[in-house]
N, CA and C atoms as a LAMMPS dump frame, in Angstrom:
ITEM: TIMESTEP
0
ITEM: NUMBER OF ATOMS
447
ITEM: BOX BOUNDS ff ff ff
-5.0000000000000000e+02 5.0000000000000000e+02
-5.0000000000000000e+02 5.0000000000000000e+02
-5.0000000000000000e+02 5.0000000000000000e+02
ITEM: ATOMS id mol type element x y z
1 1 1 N 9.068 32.73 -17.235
2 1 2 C 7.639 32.878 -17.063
3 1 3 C 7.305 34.25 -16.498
4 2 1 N 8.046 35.319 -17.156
5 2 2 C 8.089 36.526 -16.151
6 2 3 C 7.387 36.27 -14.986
7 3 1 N 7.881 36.222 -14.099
8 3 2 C 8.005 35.634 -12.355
9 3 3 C 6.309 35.481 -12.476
10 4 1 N 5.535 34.886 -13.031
11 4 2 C 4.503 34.851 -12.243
12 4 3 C 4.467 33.326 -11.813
13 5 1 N 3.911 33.047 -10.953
14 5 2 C 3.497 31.657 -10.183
15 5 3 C 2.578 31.379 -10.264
16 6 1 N 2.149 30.059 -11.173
17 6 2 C 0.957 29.303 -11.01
18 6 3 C 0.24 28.053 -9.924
19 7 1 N -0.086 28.219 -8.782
20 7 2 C -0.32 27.067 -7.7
21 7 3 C -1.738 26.34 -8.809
22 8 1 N -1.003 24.963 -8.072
23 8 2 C -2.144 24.177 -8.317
24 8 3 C -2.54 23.415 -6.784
25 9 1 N -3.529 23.345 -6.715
26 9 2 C -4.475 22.752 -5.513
27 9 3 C -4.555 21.296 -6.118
28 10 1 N -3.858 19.968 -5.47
29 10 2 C -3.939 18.985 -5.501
30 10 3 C -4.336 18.088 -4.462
31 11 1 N -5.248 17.328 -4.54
32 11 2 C -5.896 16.371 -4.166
33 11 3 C -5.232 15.089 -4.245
34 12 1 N -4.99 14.246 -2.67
35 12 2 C -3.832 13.034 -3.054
36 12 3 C -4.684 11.691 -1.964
37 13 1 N -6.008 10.878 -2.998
38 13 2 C -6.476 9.983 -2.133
39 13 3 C -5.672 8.682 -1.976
40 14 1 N -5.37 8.292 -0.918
41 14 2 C -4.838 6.873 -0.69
42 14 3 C -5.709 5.817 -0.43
43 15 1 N -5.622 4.832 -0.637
44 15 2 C -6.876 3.652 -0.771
45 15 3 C -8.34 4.049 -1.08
46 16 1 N -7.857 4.428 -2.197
47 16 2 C -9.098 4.925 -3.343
48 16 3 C -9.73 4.098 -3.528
49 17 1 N -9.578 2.845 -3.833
50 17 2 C -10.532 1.656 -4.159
51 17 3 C -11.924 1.574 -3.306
52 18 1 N -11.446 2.083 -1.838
53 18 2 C -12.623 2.132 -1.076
54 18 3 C -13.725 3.224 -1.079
55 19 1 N -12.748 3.989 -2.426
56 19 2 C -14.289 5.13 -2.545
57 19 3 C -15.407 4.71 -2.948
58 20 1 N -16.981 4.875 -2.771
59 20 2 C -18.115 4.441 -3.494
60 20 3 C -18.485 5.47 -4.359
61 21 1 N -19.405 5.039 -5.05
62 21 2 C -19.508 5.467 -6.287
63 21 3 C -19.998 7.038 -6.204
64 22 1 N -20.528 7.7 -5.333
65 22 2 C -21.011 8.879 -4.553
66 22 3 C -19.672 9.511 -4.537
67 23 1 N -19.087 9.288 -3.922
68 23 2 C -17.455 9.825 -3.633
69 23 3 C -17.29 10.085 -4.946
70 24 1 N -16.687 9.123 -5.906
71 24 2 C -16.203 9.613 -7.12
72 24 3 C -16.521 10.165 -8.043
73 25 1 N -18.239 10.677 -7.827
74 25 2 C -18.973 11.695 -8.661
75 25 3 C -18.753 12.654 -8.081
76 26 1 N -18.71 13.175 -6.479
77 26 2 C -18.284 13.918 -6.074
78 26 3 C -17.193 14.819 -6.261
79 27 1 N -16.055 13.836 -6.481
80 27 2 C -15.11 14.096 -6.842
81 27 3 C -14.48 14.923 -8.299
82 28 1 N -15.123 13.708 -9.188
83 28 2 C -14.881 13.746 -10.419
84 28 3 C -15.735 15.21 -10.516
85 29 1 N -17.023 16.117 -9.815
86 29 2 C -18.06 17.192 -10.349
87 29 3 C -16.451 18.147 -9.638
88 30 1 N -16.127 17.667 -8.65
89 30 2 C -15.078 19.091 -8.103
90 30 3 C -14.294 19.311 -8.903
91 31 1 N -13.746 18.198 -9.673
92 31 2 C -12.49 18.467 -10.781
93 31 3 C -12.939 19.076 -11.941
94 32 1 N -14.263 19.195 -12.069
95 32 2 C -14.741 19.735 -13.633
96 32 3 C -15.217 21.137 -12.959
97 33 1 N -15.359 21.529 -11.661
98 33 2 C -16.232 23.108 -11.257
99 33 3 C -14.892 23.976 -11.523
100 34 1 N -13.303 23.054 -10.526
101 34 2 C -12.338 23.773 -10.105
102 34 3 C -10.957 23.544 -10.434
103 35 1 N -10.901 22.533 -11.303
104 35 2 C -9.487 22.201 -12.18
105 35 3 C -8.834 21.676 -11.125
106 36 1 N -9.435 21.338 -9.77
107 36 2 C -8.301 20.451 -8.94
108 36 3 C -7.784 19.296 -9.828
109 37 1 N -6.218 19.435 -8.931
110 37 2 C -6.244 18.265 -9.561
111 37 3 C -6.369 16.719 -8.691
112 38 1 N -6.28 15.627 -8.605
113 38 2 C -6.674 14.42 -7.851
114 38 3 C -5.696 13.691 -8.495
115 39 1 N -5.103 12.9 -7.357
116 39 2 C -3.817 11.514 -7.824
117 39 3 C -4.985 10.538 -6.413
118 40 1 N -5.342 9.365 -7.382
119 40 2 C -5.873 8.58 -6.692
120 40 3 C -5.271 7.139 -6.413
121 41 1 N -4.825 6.884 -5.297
122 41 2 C -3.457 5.843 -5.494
123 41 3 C -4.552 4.454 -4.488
124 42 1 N -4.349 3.413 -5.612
125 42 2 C -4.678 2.211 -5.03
126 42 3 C -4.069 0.873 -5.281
127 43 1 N -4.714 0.575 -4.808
128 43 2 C -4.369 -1.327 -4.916
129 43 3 C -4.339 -1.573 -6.711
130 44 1 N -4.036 -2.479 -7.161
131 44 2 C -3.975 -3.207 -8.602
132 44 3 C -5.323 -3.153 -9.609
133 45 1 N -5.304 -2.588 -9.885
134 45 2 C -6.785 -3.149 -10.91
135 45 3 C -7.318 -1.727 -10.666
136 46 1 N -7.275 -0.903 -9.879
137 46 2 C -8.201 0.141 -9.678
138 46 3 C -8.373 0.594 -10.698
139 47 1 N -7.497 1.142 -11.472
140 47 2 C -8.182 1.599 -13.027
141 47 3 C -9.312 1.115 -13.459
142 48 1 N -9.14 -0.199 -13.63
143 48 2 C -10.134 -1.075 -14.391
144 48 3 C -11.458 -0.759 -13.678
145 49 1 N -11.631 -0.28 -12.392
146 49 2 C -12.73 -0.581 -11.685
147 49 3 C -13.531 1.146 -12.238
148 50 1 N -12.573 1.804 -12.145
149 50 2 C -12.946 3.137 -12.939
150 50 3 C -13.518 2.884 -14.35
151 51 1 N -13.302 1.896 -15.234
152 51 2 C -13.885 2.19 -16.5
153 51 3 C -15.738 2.05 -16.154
154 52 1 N -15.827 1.661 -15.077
155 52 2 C -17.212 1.496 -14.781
156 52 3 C -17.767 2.62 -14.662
157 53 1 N -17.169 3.926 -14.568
158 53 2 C -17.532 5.365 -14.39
159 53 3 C -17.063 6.252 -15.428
160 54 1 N -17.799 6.098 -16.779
161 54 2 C -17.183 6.663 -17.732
162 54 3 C -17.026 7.992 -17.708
163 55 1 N -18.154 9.323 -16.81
164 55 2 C -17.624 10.564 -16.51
165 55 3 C -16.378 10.51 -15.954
166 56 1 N -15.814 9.802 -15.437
167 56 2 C -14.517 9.628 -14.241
168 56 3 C -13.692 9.271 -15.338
169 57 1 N -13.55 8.033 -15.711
170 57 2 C -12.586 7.319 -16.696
171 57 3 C -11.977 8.546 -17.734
172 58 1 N -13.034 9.064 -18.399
173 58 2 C -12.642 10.258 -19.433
174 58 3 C -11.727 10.511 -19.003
175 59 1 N -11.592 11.029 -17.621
176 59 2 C -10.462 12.152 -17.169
177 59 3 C -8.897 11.938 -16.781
178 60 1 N -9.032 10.262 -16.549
179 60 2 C -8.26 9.81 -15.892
180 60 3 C -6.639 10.612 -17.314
181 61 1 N -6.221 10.909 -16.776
182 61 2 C -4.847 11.148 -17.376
183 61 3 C -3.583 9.971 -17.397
184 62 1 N -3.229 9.082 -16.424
185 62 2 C -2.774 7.985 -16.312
186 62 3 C -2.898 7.005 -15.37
187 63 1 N -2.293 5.904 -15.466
188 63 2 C -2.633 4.775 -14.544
189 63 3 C -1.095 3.988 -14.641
190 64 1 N -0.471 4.725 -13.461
191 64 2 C 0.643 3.334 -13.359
192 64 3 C 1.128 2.55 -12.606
193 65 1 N 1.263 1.161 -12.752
194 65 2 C 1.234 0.37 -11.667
195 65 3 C 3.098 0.06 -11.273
196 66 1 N 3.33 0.179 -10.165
197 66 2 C 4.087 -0.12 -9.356
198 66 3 C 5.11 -1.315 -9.659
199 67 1 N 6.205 -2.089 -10.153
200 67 2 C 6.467 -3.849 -10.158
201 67 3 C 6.372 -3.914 -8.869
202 68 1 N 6.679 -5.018 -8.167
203 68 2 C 7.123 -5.689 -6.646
204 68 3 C 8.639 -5.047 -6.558
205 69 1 N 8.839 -5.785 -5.512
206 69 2 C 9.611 -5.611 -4.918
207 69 3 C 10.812 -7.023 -5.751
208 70 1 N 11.845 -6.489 -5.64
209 70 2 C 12.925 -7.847 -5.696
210 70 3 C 13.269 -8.553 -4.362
211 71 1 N 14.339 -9.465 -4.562
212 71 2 C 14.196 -10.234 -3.467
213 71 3 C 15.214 -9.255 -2.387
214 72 1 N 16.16 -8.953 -3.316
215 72 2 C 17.266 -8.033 -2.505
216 72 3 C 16.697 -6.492 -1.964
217 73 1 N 15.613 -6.312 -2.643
218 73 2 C 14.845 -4.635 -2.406
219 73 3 C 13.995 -4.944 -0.86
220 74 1 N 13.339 -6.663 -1.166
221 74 2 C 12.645 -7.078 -0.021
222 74 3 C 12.84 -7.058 1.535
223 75 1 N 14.234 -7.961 1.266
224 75 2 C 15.194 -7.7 2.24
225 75 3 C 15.668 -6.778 2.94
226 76 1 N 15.739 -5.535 1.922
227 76 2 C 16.463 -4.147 2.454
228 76 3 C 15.527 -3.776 3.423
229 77 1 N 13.95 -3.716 3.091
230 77 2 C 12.554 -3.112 3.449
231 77 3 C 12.937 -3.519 5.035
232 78 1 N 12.679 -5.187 4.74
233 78 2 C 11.795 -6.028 6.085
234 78 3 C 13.385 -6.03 6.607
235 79 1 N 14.568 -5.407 6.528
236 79 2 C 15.991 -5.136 7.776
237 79 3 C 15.475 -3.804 8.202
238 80 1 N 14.769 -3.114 7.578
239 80 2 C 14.539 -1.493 7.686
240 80 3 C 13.441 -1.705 9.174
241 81 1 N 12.492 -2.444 8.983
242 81 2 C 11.387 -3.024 9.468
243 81 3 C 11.429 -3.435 11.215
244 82 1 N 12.307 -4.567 10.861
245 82 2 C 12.753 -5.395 11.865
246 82 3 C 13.679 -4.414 12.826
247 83 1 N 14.817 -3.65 12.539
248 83 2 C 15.314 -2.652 13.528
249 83 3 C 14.868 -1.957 13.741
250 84 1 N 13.457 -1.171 13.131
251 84 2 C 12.452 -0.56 13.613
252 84 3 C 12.046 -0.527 15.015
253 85 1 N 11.893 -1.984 14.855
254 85 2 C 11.289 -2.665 16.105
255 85 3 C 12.368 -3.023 17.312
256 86 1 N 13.618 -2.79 16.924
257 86 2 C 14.43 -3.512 17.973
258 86 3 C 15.389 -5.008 17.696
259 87 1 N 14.907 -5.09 16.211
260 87 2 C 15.295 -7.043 16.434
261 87 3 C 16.565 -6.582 14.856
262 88 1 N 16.848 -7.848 14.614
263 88 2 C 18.125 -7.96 13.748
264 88 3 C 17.513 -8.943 12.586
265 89 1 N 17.317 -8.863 11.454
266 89 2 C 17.13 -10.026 10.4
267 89 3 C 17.992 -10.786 9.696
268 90 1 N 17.779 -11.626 9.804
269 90 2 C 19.31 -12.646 9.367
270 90 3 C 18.321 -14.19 8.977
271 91 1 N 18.407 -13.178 7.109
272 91 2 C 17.594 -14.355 6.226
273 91 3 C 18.552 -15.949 6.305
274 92 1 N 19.539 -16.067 7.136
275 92 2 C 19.861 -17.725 7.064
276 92 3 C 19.527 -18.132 8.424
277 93 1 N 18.938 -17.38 9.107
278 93 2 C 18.342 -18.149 10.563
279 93 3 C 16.785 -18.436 10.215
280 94 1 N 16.653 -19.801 10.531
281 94 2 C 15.302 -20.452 10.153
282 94 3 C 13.981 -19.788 10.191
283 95 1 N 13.868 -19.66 11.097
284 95 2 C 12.81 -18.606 11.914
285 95 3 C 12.628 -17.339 10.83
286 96 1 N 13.448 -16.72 10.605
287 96 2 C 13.412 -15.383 10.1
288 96 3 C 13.537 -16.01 8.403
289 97 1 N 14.296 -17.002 8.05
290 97 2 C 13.433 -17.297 6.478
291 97 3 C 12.204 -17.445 6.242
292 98 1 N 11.401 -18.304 7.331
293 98 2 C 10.02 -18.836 6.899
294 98 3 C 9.505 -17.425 7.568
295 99 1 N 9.457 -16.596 8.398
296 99 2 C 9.348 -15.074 8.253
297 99 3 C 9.151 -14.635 6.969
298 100 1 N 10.038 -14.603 6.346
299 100 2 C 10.472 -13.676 5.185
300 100 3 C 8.868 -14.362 4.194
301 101 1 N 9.586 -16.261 3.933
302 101 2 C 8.456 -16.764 3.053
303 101 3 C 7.239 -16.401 3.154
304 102 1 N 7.199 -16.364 4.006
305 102 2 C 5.285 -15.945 4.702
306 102 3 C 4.811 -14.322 4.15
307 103 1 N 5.708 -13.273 4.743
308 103 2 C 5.572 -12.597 4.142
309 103 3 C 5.52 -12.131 2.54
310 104 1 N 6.602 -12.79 1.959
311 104 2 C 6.803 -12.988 0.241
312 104 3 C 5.519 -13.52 -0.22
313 105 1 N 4.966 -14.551 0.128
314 105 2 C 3.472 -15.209 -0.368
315 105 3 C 2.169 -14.198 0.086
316 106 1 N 2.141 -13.936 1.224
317 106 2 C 0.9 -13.061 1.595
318 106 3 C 0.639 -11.939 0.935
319 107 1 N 2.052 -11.092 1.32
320 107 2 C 2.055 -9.546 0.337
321 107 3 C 2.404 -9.532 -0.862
322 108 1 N 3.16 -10.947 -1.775
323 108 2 C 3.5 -11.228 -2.962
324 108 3 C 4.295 -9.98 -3.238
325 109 1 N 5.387 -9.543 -2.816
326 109 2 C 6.094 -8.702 -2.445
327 109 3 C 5.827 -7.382 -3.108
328 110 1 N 4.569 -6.566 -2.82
329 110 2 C 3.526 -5.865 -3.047
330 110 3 C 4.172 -4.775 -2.093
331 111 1 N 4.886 -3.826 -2.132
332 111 2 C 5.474 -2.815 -1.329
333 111 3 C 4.475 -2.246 -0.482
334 112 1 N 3.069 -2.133 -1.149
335 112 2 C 1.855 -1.022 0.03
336 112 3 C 1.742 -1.795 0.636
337 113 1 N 0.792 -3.34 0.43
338 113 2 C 0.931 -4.729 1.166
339 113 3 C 1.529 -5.117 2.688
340 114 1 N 2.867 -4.749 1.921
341 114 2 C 3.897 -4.783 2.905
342 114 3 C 3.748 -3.851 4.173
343 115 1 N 3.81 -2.845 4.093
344 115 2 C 3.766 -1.77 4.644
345 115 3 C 2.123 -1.261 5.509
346 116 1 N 1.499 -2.219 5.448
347 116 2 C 0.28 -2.425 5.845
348 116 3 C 0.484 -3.509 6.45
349 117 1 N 1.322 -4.871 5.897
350 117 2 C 1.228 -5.531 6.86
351 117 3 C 2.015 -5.157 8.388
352 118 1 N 3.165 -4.472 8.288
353 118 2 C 3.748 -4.539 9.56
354 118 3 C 3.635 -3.514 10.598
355 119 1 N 2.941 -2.767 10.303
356 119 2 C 2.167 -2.323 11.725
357 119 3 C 1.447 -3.54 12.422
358 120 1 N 0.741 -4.499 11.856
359 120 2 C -0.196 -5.495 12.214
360 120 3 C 0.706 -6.242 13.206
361 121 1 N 1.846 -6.333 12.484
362 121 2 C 3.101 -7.596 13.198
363 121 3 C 3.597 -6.998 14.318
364 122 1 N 4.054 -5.68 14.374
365 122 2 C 4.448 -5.189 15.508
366 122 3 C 2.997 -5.32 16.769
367 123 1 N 1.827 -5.134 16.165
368 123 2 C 0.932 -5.097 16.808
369 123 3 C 0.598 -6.715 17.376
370 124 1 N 1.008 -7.556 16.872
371 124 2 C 0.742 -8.785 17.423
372 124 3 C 1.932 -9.586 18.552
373 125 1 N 3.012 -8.578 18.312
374 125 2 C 3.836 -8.969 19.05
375 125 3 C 3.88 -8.581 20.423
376 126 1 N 3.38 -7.218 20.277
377 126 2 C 2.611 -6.425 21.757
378 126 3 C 1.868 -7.67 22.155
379 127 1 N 0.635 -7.329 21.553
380 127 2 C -0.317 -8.087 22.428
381 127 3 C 0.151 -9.721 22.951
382 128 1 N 0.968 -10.323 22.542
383 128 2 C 1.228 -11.223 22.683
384 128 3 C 2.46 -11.884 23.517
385 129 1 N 3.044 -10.136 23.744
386 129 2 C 4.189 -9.953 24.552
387 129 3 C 5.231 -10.991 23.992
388 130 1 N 5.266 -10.835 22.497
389 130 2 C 6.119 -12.039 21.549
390 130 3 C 7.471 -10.952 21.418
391 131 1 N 8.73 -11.568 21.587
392 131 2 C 9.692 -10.903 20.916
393 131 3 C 10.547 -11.621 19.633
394 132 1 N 9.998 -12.495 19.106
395 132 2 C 10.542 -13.426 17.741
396 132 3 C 8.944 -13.12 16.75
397 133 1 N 9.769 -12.396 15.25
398 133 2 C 8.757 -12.374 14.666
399 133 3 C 8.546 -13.659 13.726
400 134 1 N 7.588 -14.963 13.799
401 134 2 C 7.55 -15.759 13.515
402 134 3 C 6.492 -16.01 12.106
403 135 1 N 6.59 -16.801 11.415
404 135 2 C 5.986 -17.293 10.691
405 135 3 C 3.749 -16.819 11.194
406 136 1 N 4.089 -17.142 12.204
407 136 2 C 2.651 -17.681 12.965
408 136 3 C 2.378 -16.148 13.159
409 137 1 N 3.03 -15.436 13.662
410 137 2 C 2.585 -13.825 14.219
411 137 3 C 2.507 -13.362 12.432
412 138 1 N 3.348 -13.834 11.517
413 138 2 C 2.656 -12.833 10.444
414 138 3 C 1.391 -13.234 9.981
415 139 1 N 1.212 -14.488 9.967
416 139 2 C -0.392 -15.006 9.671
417 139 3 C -1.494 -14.276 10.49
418 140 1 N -0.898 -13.966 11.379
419 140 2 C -2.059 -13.352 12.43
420 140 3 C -2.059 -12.068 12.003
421 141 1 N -1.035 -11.804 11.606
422 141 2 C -1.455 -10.187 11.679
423 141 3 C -1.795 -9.86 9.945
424 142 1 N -1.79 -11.059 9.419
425 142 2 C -2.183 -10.552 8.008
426 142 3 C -4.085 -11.025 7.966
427 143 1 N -4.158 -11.949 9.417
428 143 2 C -5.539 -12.038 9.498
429 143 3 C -6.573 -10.887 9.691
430 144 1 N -5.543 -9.859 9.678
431 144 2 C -6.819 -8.358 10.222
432 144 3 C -6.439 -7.605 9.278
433 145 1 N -5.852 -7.969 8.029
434 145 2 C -6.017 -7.037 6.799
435 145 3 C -7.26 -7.773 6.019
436 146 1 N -7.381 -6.281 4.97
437 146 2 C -8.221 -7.049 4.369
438 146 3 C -7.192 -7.187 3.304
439 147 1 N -7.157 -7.954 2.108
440 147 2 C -5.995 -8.402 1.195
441 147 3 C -6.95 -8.49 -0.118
442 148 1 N -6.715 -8.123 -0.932
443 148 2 C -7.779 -8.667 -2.338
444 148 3 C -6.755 -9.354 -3.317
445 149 1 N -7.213 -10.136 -3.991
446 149 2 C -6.179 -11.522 -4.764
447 149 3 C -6.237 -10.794 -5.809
């Protein structure tokens, strides 16, 4: 490329879904003044919610969604998780299966999900001066997300 260097100025929103419709005209007028570019990363469906903005939609270049997690990828996460915090996971001790289940159903092993939920859990264990992460502390702490089905 005889040495020249092309920068690009990129734009990287996380929980895009919560943009309103102001935002993404906003947005979408900056990308047409200045060739930024924008990676808008959300929850499931967000595309779809874009076809409602056909100046926006035009532009979109791709949309790809994420699979879950496996059960063995799950595991790796929530051991990553749990020594985070100090504790040990050991999916054949009771406690820490229906752990696991709770989590598997809530976040439907949804990696951002996930990762949103357990700040919450560590946070409920503080306040609660809990040191077993239980079934009951993840319900609670998935009670202060918001979650969309």
């Amino acid at each position: 490329m005889n040495g020249i260097v092309k920068l690009v100025e990129l734009l990287i929103i996380d929980e895009a879904e919560r943009l309103t419709p102001t935002a993404l005209e906003l947005l979408r007028d900056k990308h047409d003044r200045t060739q930024l570019g924008i990676i808008l990363i959300g929850m499931p469906g967000i595309d779809q919610r874009f076809r409602h903005y056909p100046q926006l939609y035009g532009r979109l270049g791709f949309s790809h969604r994420y699979r879950t997690l496996g059960r063995d990828e799950l595991l790796f996460v929530l051991d990553r998780h749990w020594k985070r915090i100090g504790r040990s996971l050991d999916p054949d001790d009771f406690t820490d299966a229906q752990a696991i289940a709770a989590i598997e159903r809530i976040t439907r092993c949804n990696f951002r999900l996930l990762e949103r939920l357990f700040p919450q859990i560590t946070r409920v264990l503080k306040i609660n001066q809990l040191e077993t992460i239980t079934d009951d502390v993840i319900e609670a702490a998935a009670s202060t997300l918001v979650i969309g089905n």
